[in-house]
C-alpha positions, 0 to 999 in steps of 0.5 A, a space after each residue: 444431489 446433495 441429499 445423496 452424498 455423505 454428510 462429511 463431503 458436504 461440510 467439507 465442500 462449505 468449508 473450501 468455499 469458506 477458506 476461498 472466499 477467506 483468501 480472496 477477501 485477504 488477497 484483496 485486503 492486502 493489495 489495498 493496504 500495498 497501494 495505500 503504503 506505496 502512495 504513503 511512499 510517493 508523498 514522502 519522496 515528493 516531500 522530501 524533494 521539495 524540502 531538499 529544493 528548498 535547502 538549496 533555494 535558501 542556502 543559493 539565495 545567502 552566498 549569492 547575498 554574501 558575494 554581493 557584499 
């Protein structure tokens, strides 16, 4: 019964369900912003792969031309 109990309990109820929807909704935020950095890390690696493969396909295919001179 809430008309029972000291007004300063109330408030202090609202305000620990204030302060837990607050962490929860951060906790959220911030596991989204972590998926978001960690695909943003995959794509780099891959790209940076496939620019390495690239080097190598290109640098194989000019001593392979030089050997055949």
């Amino acid at each position: 019964m809430q008309f029972l109990q000291d007004p300063k309990e109330i408030n202090l109820g609202n305000l620990d369900n204030e302060r837990r929807e607050a962490n929860r909704h951060f906790r959220k935020r911030k596991g989204n912003i972590l998926k978001l950095m960690l695909i943003n890390l995959k794509l780099t690696v891959r790209l940076k792969m496939s620019e390495t493969y690239i080097r190598a396909s290109v640098t194989l295919r000019r001593v392979t031309s030089l050997e055949l001179i």
